[in-house]
N, C-alpha and C positions, 0 to 999 in steps of 0.2 A: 666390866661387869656384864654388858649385854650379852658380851660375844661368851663369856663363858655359858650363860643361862639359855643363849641358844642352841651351843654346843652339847652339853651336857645338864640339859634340868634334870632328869629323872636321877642321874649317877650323884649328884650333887645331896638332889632332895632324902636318896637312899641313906647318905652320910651323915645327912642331920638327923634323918629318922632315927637311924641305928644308933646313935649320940644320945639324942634325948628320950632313946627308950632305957636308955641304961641310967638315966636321972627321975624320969616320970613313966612307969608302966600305966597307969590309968590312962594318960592321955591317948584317944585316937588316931593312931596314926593313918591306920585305911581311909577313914574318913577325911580327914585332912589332905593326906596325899591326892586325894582324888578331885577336891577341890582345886589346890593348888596346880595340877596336871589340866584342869579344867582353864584353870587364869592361862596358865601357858600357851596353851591351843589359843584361845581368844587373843594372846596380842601376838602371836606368829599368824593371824589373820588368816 
């Protein structure tokens, strides 16, 4: 699991966006993405 999220967070995180825009359009994805691209940086240090 690490090594994937290291590999490829952004490609990964794109697939769920795109997943759960097609279930929820209200929810933020910009916003969200940017967080979680945020956690990512912080634990690749």
């Amino acid at each position: 699991m690490e090594a994937v999220l290291q590999l490829e967070p952004v490609t990964a995180w794109r697939q769920a966006s795109e997943a759960g825009l097609n279930q929820s359009k209200k929810f933020d994805w910009n916003d969200s993405a940017g967080k979680l691209l945020a956690i990512v940086d912080s634990l690749k240090g």
